[in-house]
C-alpha positions as semicolon CSV with decimal commas, in nm:
position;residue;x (nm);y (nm);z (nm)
1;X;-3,006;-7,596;-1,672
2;X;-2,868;-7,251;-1,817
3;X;-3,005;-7,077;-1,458
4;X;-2,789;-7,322;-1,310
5;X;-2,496;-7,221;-1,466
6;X;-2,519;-6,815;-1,465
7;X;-2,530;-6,541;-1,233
8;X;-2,597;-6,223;-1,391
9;X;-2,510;-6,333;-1,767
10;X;-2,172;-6,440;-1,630
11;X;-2,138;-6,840;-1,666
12;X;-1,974;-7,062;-1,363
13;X;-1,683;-7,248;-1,343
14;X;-1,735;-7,584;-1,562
15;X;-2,021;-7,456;-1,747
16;X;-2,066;-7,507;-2,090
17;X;-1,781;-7,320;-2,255
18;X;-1,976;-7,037;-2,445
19;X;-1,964;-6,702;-2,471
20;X;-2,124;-6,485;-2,225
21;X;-2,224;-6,130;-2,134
22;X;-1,900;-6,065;-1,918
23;X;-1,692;-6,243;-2,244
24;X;-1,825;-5,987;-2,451
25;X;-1,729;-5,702;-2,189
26;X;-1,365;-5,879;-2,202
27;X;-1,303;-5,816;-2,548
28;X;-1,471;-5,479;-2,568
29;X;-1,228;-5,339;-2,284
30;X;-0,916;-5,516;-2,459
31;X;-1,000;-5,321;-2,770
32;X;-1,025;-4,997;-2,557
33;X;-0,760;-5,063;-2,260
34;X;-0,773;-4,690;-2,136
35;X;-1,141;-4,695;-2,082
36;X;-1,152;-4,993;-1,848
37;X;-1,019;-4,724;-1,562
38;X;-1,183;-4,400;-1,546
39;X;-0,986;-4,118;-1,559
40;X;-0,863;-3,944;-1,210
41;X;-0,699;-3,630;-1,111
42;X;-0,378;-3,563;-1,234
43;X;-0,061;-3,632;-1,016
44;X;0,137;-3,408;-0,884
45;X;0,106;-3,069;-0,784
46;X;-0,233;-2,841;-0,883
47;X;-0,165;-2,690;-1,208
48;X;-0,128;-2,302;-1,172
49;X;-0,280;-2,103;-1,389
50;X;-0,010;-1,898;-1,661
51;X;-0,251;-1,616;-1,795
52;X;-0,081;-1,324;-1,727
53;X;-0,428;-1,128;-1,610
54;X;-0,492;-1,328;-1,323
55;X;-0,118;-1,299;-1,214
56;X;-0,158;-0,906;-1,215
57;X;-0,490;-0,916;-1,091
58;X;-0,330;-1,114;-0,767
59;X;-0,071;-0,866;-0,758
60;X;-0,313;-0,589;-0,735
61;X;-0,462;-0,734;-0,454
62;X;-0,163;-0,775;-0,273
63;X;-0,019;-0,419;-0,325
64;X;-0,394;-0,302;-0,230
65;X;-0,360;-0,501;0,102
66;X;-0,023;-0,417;0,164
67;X;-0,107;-0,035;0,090
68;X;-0,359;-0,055;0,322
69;X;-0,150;-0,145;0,613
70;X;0,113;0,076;0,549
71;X;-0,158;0,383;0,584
72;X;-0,258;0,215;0,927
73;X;0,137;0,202;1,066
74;X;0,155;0,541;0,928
75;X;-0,140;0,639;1,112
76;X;0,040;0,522;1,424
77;X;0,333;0,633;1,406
78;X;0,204;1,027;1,387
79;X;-0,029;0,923;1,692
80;X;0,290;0,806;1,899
81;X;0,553;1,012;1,765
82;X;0,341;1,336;1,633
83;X;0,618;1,463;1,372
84;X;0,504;1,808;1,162
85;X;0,699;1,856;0,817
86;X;0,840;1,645;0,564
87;X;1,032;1,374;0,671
88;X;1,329;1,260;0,386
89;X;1,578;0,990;0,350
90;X;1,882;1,027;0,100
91;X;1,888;0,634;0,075
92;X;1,455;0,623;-0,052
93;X;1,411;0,553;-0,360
94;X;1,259;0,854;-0,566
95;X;0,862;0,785;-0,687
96;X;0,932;0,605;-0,995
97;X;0,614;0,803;-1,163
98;X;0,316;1,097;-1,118
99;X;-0,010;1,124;-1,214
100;X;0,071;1,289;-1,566
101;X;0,276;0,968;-1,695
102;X;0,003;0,737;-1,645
103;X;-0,077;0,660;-2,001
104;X;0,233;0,670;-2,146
105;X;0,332;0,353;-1,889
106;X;0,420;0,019;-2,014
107;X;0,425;-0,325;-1,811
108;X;0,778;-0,453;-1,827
109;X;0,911;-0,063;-1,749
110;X;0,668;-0,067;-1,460
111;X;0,731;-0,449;-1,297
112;X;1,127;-0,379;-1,346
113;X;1,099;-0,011;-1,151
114;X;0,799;-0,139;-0,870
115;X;0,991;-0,444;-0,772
116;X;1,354;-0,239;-0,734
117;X;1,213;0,025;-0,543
118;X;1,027;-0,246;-0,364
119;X;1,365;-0,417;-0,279
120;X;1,470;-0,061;-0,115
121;X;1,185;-0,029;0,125
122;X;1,189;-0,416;0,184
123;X;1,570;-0,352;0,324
124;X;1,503;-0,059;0,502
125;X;1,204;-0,131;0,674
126;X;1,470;-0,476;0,802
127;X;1,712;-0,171;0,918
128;X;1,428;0,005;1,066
129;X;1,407;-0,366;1,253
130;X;1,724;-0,398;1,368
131;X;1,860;-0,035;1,451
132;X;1,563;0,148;1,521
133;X;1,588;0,135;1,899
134;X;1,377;0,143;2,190
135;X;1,152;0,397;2,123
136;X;1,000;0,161;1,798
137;X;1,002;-0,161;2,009
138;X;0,589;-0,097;2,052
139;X;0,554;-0,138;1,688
140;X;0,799;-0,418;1,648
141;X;0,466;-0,671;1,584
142;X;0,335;-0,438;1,279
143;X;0,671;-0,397;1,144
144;X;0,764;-0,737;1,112
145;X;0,371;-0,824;0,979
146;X;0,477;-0,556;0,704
147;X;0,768;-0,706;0,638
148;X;0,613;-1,013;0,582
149;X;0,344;-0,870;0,307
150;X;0,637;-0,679;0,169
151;X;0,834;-0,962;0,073
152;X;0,477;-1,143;-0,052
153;X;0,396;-0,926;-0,301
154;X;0,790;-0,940;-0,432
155;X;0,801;-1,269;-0,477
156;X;0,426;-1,252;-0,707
157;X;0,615;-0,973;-0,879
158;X;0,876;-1,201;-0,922
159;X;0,655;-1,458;-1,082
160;X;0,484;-1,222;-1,288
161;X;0,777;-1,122;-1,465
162;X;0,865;-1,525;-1,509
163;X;0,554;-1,560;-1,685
164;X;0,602;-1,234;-1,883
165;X;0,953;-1,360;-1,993
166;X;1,070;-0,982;-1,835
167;X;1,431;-0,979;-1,705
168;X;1,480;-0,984;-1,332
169;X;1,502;-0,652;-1,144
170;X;1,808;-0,539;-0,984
171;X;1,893;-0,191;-0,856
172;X;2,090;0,008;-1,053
173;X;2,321;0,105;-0,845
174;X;2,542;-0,091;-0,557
175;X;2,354;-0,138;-0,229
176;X;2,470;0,101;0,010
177;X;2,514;-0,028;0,399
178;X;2,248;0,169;0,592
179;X;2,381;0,304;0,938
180;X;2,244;0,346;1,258
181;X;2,029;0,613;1,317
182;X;2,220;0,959;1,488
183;X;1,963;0,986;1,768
184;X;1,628;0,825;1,879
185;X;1,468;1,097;1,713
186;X;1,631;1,024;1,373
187;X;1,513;0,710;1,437
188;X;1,172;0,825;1,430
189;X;1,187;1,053;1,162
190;X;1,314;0,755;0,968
191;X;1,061;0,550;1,043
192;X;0,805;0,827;0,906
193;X;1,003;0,838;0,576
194;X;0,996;0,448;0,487
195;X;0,619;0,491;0,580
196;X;0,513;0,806;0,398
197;X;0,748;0,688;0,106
198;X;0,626;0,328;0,099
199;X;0,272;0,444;0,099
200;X;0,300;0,672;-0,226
201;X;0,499;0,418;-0,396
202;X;0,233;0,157;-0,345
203;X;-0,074;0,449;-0,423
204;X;0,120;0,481;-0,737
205;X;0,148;0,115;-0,814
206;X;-0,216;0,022;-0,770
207;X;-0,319;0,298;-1,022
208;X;0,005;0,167;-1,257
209;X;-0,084;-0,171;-1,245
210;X;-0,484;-0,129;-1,258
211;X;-0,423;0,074;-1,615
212;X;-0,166;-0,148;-1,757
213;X;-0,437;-0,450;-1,667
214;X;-0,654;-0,340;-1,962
215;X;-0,360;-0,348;-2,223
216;X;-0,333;-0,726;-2,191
């Protein structure tokens, strides 16, 4: 008998030879070979996205974070090592812009200056690491954390200007070894000059970058 012969529309071996549910389903999935499987994640890596916006917008966020921190370390160092005046180095980089210059700014002028002057504080706050002596050995932990973020948001910078097709930063003039510090109190008043320069750079970026944002 046919029930004899079938399971679920699908005939048994040495039944009568004709043609079935599952014989059907054959031919339909020969026809359509990439629908037999259904479709799975793509291999490889997770694609990243390339609009532009949400690469700034994670570079805000990082500049934001990293500002943040450098107002804390600056915050300790006047509570250790109280210092009254301006505190320069010849070696800083100048602030690349003020507040009247805002809307005249445009992207690849402001990536190519943020991530040179970037570079500077990146390799001073390294010198500030290695020659700043005893007296900054108690902040040797929040240093090296900010040189950590520091070198973050360069390399997103980095991207950024990838995706942008911008060319790559590089100072404009020959990197100049840094030498030790004269005294433990230069080292200090160094130490307040990368800070208090680093932190107006990076109060400067935010607002740069934040404007530019809305001329994408």
């Amino acid at each position: 008998m046919k029930s004899e012969n079938r399971v679920s529309g699908c005939e048994r071996p040495g039944a009568p030879d004709k043609p079935g549910v599952c014989h059907l389903v054959l031919v339909v999935l020969s026809l359509w070979p990439d629908r037999a499987v259904a479709p799975g994640p793509p291999s490889g890596s997770p694609r990243v996205s390339s609009d532009p916006r949400a690469d700034l917008d994670s570079a805000v966020l990082l500049t934001r974070s990293l500002l943040a921190d450098t107002r804390q370390l600056a915050a300790q160092m006047r509570d250790k090592f109280p210092a009254e005046g301006d505190h320069n180095l010849d070696s800083l980089p100048t602030l690349a812009m003020s507040a009247g210059t805002l809307g005249s700014l445009q992207l690849p002028g402001v990536l190519t200056r943020l991530r040179v002057d970037l570079m500077s504080y990146l390799r001073h706050v390294q010198w500030l690491r290695r020659a700043g002596g005893p007296s900054l050995k108690t902040l040797e932990p929040e240093l090296g954390a900010l040189q950590a973020r520091l070198d973050r948001l360069l390399r997103r910078l980095q991207l950024l200007m990838s995706r942008l097709a911008l060319p790559q930063a590089t100072p404009d003039q020959p990197t100049v070894p840094l030498g030790p510090p004269a005294s433990a109190w230069g080292s200090i008043r160094a130490a307040h000059a990368i800070l208090g320069g680093l932190h107006l750079t990076l109060d400067w970026a935010v607002r740069g970058l934040l404007l530019l944002k809305t001329r994408l």
